[in-house]
N, C-alpha and C positions, 0 to 999 in steps of 0.2 A: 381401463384407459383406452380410450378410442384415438388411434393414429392415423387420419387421414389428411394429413400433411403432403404435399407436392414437393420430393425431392431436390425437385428443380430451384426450388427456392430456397434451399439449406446453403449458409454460406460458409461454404467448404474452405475459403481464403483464410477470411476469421482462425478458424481449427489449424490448417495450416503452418499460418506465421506462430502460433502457440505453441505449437510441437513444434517447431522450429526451435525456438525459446528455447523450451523446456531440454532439449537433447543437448543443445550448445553449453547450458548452464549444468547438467548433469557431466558434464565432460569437462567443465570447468572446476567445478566442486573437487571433482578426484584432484586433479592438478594441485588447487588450492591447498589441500587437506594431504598431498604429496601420497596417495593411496597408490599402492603397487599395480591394484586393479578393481574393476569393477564389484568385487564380491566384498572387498572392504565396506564393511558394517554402517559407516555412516555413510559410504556412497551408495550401499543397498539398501538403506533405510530411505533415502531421498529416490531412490529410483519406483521403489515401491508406491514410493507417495506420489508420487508423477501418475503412474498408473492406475492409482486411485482414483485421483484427482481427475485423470482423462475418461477412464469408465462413468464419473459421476458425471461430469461435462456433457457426454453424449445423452446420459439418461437424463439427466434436467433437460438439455435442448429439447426435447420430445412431451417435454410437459408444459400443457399452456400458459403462459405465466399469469395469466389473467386469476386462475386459479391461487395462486400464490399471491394475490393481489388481493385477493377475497380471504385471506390469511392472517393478513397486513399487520392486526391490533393482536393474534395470539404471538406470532414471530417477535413483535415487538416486545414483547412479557418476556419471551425465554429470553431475548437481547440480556434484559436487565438482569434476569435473574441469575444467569450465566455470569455476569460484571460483579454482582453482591455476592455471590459462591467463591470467585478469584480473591473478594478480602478478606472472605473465610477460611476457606480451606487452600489457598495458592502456598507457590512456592515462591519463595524470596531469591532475587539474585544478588550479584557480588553488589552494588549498589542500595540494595535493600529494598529495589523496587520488588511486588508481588504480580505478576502478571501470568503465570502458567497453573495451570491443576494437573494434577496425574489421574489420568484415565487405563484403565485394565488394559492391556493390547496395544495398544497405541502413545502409550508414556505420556511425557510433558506434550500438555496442548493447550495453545496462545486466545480466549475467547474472545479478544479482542477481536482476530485477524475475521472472525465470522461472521464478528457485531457488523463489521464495514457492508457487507453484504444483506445483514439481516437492513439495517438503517438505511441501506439504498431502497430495497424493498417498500418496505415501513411506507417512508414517505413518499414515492413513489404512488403509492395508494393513497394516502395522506392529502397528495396534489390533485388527483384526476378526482378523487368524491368534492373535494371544498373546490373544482373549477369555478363553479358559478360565485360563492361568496370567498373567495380568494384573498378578497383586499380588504375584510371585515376585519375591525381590529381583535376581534375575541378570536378570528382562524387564526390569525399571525401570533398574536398571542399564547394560543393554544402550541403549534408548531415548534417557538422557541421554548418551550418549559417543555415537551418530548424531547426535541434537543438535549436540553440544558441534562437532564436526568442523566441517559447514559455517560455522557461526556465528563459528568462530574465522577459519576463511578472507575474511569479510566484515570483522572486524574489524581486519585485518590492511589495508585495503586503503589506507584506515581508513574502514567506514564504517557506524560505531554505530546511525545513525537505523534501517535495513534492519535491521542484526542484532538490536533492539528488538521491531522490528515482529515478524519471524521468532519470536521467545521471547513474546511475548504471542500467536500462533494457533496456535503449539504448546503453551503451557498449556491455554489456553480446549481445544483438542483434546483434550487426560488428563484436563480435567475434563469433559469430557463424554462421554469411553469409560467404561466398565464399572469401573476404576480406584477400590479403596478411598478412601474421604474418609483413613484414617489416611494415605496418602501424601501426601497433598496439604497434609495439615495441616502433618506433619513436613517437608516442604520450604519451608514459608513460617516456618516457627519458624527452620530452619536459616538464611534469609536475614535474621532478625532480626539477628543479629552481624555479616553482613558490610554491612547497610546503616548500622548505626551505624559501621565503622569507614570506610565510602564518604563518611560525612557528616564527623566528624572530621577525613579527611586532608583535603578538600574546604575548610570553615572552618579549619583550618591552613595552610592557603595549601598545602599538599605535594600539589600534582595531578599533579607529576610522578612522585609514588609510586600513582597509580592507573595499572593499565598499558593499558586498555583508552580512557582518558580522552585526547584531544590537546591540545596548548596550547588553536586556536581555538576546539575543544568547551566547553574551562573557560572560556574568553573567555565565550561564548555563555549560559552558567548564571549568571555572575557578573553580570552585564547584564542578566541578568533579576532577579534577586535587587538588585541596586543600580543601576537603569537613572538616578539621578541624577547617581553617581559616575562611570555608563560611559555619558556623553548618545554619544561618537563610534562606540559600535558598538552603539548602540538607535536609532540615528533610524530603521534596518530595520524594527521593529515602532510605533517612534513616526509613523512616514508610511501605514502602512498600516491603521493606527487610527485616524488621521484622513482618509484617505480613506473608509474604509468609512461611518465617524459622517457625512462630508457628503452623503454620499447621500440618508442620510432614508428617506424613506418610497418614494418612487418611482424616485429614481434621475436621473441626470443622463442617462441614454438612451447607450448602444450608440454608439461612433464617433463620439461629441461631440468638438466642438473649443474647447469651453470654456475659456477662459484663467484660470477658477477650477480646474481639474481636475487633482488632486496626481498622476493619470498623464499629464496631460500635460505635466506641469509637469518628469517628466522625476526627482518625489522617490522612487518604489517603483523596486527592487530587485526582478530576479525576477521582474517583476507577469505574466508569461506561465508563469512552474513555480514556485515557493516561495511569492510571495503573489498567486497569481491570484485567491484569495478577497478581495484587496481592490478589484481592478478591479471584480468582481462584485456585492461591495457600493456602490460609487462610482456602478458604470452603472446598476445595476438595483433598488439601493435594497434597503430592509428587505423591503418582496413577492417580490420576485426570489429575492432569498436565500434566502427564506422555500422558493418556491417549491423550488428545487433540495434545499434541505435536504431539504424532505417527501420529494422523488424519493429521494435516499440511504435516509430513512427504510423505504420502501418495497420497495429493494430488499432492506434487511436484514431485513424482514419478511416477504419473498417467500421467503426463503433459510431462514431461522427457520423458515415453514412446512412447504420440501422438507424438511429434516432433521428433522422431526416426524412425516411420513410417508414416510421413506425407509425401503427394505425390508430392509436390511442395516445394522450397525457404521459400515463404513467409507463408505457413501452417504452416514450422515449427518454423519461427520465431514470430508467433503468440503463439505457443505452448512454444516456450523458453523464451517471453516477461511477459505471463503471470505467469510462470513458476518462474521467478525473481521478479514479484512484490509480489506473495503472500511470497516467500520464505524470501525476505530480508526483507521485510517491517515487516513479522512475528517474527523474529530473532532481526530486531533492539528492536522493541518492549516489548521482552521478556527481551533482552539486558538491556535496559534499568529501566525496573520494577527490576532486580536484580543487578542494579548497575553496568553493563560493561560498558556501553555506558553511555556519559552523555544526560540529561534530552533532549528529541528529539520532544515532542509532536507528534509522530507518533503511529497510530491508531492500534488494533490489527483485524486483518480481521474477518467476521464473529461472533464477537464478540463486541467490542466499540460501542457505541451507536453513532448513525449516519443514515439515509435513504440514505444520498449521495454516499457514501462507499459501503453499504453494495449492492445499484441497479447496479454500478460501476464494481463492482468488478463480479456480477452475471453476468452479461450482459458480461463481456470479458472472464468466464466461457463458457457460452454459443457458443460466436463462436469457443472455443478448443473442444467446445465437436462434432461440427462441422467438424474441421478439422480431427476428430477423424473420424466419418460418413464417409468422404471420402474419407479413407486405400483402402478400395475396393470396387471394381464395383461389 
């Protein structure tokens, strides 16, 4: 591997606000999880994976991604074959969803959380070779049935929130390739009919006629929509909404043993991956939040900038791929812990505990930071 990259041009910001992240949410995690100290097992499993995650970060950033681009169609192969292995040989959670495999060393790991990365990739490539015949219907065609593949294998597992995420950074991607606005139009007109009949069977009570939908998915919409009629399966967002509100302004402080404190009290669910955003609110108050959110903001706007001066297609749609997972996935999350969104089981980046996510998510840093390196010769 030949490294003749100009330091000058690594964007050190980027890495920065990351470790930023990552330190603030490993410190949150212990709180969360009420760990005496740092050497507790699930807070040194997450610290390990940070460092992992960081070592791999610097070593991608140093590799041209163009290379990785030149990849595109084997990356895509292990995508799926990883997604068909999880209905094989996965493990099932309390839901009965199958989403993790056990790997030697490393225990339960999420292949979904890699796919996001591999599928940024993929298409990515996918966009910058079909620039010129872009708008052919046999490309677009072609494009939605890769799509459609893994997305269906995630829904199978069952596990909607990922294959969401997935379909929101592969639009945001077509919309920001070379791709005619008439396509874009005519595929949101085309979903005008099936979200009126998504709404229908949904208010008909027939959520067994949606086949992508499961019981507790419906549970989870219906509870949001009438969290009076469903108080036994909303006290989830009703305790993290009142955690976050008692915080206030400053926060009850990091590792309190407060006997006012709805985490200590034993009411949040999840408060270490699903609603860590309410521990967060709880310890660190409205500034704190405040604070972290800026960081998210930041990265999305570090990432927004490489894709503005990325030298190719698919730089920038690496830069706009990763650009929308942190962004949306960040927001549903947030969304969620304060009650906009109903109950989503979606993870907050740099922050939920997880090794899968957090190497995931580093590792598709890493090649933006990349794309970054190579503004200029």
């Amino acid at each position: 591997m030949k490294f003749d990259y100009n330091l000058k041009n690594y964007d050190f910001r980027l890495l920065i606000y990351i470790i930023l992240e990552n330190i603030i949410g490993i410190c949150i995690i212990r709180s969360a999880l009420d760990a005496p100290d740092f050497r507790d097992p699930q807070v040194a499993r997450q610290i390990l994976g940070s460092l992992a995650g960081l070592a791999i970060c610097v070593i991608v950033s140093f590799i041209d991604y163009r290379k990785l681009l030149q990849q595109a169609n084997f990356i895509y192969i292990i995508c799926v074959f990883m997604l068909a292995g999880v209905l094989v040989y996965g493990t099932a959670s309390g839901h009965g969803a199958v989403r993790w495999i056990q790997v030697p060393i490393l225990g339960q790991v999420q292949p979904a959380e890699f796919v996001k990365i591999g599928l940024i990739v993929f298409f990515s490539a996918y966009f910058q070779k079909a620039k010129g015949d872009i708008n052919m219907p046999q490309v677009v065609l072609l494009a939605f049935v890769l799509y459609a593949i893994p997305t269906a294998l995630i829904l199978l597992q069952p596990n909607l929130s990922t294959a969401i995420i997935i379909s929101v950074i592969v639009a945001c991607m077509i919309f920001s390739s070379p791709i005619s606005m008439k396509w874009i139009l005519g595929v949101l007109i085309a979903f005008v009919p099936v979200t009126v009949v998504f709404i229908y069977l949904f208010r008909s009570g027939l959520y067994d006629r949606i086949p992508f939908l499961k019981g507790y998915q419906a549970e989870r919409i219906l509870t949001f929509l009438n969290p009076s009629e469903n108080t036994q399966t909303y006290y989830q967002q009703m305790y993290s909404i009142m955690a976050i509100g008692s915080g206030k302004l400053t926060g009850k402080g990091l590792n309190n043993h407060s006997i006012f404190s709805v985490k200590n009290g034993d009411f949040l669910v999840e408060q270490d991956n699903d609603f860590i955003f309410a521990v967060i609110g709880e310890e660190l108050g409205f500034r704190g939040s405040l604070l972290i959110i800026i960081l998210f903001l930041l990265i999305i706007l570090e990432c927004l900038i490489i894709a503005s001066k990325a030298k190719t297609i698919g730089g920038r749609l690496i830069a706009v791929g990763m650009m929308v997972w942190i962004g949306f996935q960040t927001y549903t999350n947030i969304a969620v812990a304060t009650g906009i969104f109903p109950n989503t089981g979606i993870t907050l980046p740099f922050f939920s505990r997880g090794v899968s996510s957090l190497i995931s998510v580093y590792t598709g840093m890493g090649v933006v930071l990349n794309v970054a390196l190579q503004r200029k010769r």
